[in-house]
C-alpha positions as CSV (number, residue, x, y, z in Angstrom):
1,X,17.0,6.3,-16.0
2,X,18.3,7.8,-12.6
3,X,16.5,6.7,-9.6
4,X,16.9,6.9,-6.2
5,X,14.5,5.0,-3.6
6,X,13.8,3.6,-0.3
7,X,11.6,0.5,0.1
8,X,9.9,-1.0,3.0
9,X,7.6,-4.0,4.2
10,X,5.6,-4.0,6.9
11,X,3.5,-6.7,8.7
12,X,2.9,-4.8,12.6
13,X,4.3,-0.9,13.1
14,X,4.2,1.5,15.8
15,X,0.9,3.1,17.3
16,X,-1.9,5.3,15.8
17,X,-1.1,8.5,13.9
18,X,-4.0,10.5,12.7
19,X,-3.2,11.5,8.9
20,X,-4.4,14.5,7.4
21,X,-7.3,13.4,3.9
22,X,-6.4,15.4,0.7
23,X,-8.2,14.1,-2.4
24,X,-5.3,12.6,-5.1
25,X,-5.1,13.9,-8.3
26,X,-6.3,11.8,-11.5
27,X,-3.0,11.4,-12.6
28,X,-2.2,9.6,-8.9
29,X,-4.7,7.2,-9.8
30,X,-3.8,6.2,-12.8
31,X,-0.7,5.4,-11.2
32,X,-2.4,3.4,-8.5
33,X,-4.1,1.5,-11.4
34,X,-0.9,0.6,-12.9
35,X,0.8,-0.7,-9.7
36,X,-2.9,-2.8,-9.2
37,X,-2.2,-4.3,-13.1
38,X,1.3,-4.6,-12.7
39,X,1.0,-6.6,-9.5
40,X,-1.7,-8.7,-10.7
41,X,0.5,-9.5,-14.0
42,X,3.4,-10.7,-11.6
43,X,1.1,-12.6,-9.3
44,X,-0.3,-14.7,-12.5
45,X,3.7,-15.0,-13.6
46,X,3.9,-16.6,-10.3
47,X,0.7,-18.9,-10.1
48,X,-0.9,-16.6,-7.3
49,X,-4.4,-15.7,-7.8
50,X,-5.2,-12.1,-8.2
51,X,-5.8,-9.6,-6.0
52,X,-9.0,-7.7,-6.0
53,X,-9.3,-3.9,-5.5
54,X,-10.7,-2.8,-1.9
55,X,-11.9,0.7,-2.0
56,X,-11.3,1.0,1.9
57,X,-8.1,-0.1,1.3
58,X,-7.3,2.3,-1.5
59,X,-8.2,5.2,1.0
60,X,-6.2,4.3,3.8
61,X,-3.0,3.5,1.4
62,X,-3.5,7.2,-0.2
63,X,-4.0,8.5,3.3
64,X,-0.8,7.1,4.4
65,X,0.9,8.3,1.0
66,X,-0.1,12.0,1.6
67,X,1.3,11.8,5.3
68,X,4.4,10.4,3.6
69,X,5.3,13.4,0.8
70,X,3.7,15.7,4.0
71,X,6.6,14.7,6.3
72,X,8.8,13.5,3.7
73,X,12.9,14.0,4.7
74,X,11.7,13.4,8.4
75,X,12.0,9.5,9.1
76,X,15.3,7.8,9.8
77,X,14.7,3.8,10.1
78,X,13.8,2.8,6.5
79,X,14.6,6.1,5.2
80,X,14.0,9.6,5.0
81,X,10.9,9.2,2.9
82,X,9.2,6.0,4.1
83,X,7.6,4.6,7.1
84,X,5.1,2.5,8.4
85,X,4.2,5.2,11.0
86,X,0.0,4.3,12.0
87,X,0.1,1.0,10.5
88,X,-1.5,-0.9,13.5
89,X,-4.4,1.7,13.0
90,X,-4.7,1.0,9.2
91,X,-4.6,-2.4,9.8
92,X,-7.0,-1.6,13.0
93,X,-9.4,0.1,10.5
94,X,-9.2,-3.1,8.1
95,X,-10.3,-5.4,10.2
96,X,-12.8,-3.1,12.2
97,X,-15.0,-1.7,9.6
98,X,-13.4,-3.7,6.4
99,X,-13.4,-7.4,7.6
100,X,-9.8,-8.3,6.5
101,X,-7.7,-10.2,8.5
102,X,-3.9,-10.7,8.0
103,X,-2.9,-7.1,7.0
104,X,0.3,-6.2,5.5
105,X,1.7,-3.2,3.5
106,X,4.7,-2.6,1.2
107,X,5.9,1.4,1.2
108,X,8.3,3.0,-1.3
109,X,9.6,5.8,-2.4
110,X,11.4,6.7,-5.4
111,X,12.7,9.7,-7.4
112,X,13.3,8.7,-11.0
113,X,13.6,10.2,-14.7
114,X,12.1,8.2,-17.5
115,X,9.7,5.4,-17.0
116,X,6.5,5.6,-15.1
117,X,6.8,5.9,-11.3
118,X,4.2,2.4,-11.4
119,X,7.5,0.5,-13.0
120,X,10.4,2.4,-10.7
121,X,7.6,1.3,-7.1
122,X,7.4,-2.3,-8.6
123,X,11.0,-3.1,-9.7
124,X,11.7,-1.9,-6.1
125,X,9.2,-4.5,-4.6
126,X,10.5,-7.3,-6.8
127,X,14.0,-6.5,-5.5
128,X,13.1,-7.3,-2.0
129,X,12.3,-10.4,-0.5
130,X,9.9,-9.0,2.3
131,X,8.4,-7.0,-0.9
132,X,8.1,-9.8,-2.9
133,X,6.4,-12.4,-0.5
134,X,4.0,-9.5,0.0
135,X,3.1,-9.1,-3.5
136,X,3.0,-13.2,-4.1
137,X,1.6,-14.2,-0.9
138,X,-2.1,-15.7,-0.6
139,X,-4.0,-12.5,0.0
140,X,-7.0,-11.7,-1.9
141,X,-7.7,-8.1,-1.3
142,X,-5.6,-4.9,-2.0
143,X,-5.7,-1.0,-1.6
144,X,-3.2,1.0,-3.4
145,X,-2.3,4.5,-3.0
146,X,0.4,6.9,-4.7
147,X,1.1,10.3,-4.6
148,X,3.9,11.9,-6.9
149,X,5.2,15.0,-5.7
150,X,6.2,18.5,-7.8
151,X,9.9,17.3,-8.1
152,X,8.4,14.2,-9.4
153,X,9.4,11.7,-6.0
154,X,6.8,9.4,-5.9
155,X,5.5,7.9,-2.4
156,X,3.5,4.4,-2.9
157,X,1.6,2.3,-0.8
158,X,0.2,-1.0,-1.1
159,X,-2.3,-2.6,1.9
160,X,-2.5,-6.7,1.1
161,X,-4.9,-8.2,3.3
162,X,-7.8,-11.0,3.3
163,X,-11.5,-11.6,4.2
164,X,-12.1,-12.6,7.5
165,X,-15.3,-14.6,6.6
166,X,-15.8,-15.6,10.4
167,X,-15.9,-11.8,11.5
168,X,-18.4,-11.1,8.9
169,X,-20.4,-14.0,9.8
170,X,-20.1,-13.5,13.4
171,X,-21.1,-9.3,12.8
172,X,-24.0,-10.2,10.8
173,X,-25.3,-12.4,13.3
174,X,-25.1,-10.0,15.9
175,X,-26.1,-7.0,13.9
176,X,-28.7,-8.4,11.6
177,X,-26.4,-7.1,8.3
């Protein structure tokens, strides 16, 4: 198996970018499903409850995969396929129109031969301790997105987050929903 990667954690980032929407293709989420069943598998190895699936989140995380293998080669302080570029405004969207609360993201990247890019994104989270308290830590909701490029680098994305019951409460009082 050759593989070559850059991994990165993120819990605030810089400001705002608007990201260009392209649909994924099935085969991207498949992949997304088996990061989800992967992740949940090494949550219950590690007596964490399991995450459930967020379609919001899943949309932003694809979003910010698509801007990833758009501009890929062009960041410089994780490496020259990742960043956290826009996170404050997907964690901005999460909490506006979502009602999460505690937001934080894991972004790799990874050219590999032999395995399934779902295995190469996840043995690079495990490796990391950032990573791994993301994928262990008390959150109960989750958006994945992955995108795997022609030359078969893979850009992956997971949004952890949790339900802020008292914004819900407090918008439904407000709003009458």
């Amino acid at each position: 198996m050759i593989c070559a990667c850059a991994i990165v954690s993120c819990a605030s980032n810089p400001p705002l970018t608007k990201v260009p929407v392209s649909i994924s293709s099935q085969a991207d989420s498949s992949h997304a499903a088996q990061v989800f069943q992967a992740v949940n598998a090494y949550r219950r190895s590690q007596g964490a409850k399991e995450l459930q699936r967020h379609a919001g989140l899943d949309r932003l995380a694809q979003q910010h995969c698509e801007y990833l293998r758009q501009h890929r080669g062009s960041f410089s302080i994780y490496g020259k396929n990742v960043s956290h570029v826009g996170f404050d405004g997907r964690a901005l969207v999460a909490r506006e129109r979502f009602h999460m609360e505690n937001i934080s993201e894991n972004v790799a990247s990874s050219y590999h031969a032999g395995g399934t890019p779902a295995t190469a994104v996840i043995g690079l989270w495990k490796g990391s301790s950032d990573h791994h308290k993301n994928m262990v830590n008390d959150w109960t909701h989750t958006g994945i997105g992955m995108v795997v490029d022609a030359d078969g680098t893979v850009f992956a994305d997971q949004l952890f987050s949790t339900v802020s019951y008292m914004q819900r409460t407090t918008h439904a009082r407000f709003t009458g929903f």
